[in-house]
C-alpha positions as CSV (number, residue, x, y, z in Angstrom):
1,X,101.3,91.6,104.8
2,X,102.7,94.7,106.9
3,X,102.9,93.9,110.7
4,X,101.6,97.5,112.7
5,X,102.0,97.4,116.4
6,X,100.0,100.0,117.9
7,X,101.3,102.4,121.1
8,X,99.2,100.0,124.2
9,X,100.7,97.0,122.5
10,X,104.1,97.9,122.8
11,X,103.3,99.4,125.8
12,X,102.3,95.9,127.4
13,X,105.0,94.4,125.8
14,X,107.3,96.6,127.8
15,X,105.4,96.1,131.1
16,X,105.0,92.3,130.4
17,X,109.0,92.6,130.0
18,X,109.5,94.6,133.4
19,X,106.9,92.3,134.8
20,X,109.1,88.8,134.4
21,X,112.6,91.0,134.9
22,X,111.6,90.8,138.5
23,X,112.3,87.3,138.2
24,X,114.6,86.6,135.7
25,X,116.0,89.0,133.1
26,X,116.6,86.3,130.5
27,X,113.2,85.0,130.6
28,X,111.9,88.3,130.3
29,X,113.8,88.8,127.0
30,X,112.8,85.1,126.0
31,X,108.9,85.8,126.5
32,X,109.1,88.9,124.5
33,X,111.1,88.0,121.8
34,X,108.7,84.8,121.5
35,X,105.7,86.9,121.1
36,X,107.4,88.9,118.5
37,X,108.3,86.0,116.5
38,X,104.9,84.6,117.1
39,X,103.2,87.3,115.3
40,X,105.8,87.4,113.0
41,X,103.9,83.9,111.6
42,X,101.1,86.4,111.0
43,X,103.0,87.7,107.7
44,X,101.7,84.2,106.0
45,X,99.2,83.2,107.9
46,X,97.1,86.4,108.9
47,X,94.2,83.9,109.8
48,X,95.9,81.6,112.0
49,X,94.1,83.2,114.9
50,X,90.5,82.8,116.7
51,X,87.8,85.5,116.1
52,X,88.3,87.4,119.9
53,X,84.8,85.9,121.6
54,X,84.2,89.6,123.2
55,X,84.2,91.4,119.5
56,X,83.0,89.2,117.6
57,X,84.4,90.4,114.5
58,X,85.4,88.5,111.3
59,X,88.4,90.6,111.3
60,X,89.6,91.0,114.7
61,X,91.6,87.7,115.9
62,X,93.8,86.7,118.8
63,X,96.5,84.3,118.7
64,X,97.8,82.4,122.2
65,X,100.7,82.1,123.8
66,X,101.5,81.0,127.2
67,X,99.5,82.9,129.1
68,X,99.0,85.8,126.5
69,X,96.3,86.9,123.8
70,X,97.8,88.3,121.5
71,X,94.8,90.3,120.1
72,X,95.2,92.3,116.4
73,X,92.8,92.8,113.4
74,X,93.1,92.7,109.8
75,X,92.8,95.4,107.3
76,X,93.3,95.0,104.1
77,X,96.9,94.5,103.5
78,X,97.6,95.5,107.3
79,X,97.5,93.6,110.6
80,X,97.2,96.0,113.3
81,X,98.6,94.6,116.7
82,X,96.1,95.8,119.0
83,X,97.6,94.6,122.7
84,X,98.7,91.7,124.5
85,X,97.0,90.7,127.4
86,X,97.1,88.0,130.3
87,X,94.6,85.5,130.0
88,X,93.0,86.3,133.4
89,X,92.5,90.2,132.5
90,X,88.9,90.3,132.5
91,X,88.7,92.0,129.0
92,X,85.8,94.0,127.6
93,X,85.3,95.2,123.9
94,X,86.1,98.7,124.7
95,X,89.8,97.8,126.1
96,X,90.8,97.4,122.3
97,X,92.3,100.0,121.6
98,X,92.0,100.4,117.8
């Protein structure tokens, strides 16, 4: 499986990053570097993830972690990294950005 991440993932990645740095620059790096590993489970096992409850959609999944949702789909060969957003974003279908 190829791992994609689009543009708005990496771009919340970076804010999520900038976010915590605030705090704690080592945590920051931690958080992110634990997300990227996290998907990196995706490789062998694409599934491993909930359908996202707003979509609806067989192929577009979100996997959890802390207090992240991880959201990407599956095509094909590809998983397409679609965002990563806090769990108390109120999120609506047409925030994926596909």
């Amino acid at each position: 499986m190829v791992i994609v991440w689009s543009k708005p993932a990496r771009e919340d990645l970076r804010l999520i990053h900038q976010y915590i740095a605030h705090d704690s620059k080592r945590y920051a790096s931690r958080v992110v570097q634990d997300i990227t590993e996290k998907v990196e489970v995706l490789r062998e096992l694409p599934k491993l993830g909930r359908r996202v409850p707003e979509i609806g959609e067989e192929n577009v999944r979100e996997i959890a972690l802390y207090s992240y949702r991880i959201l990407y789909e599956l095509i094909g060969e590809t998983i397409y990294i679609h965002g990563v957003i806090h769990r108390r974003r109120d999120f609506k279908p047409v925030d994926l950005q596909r």
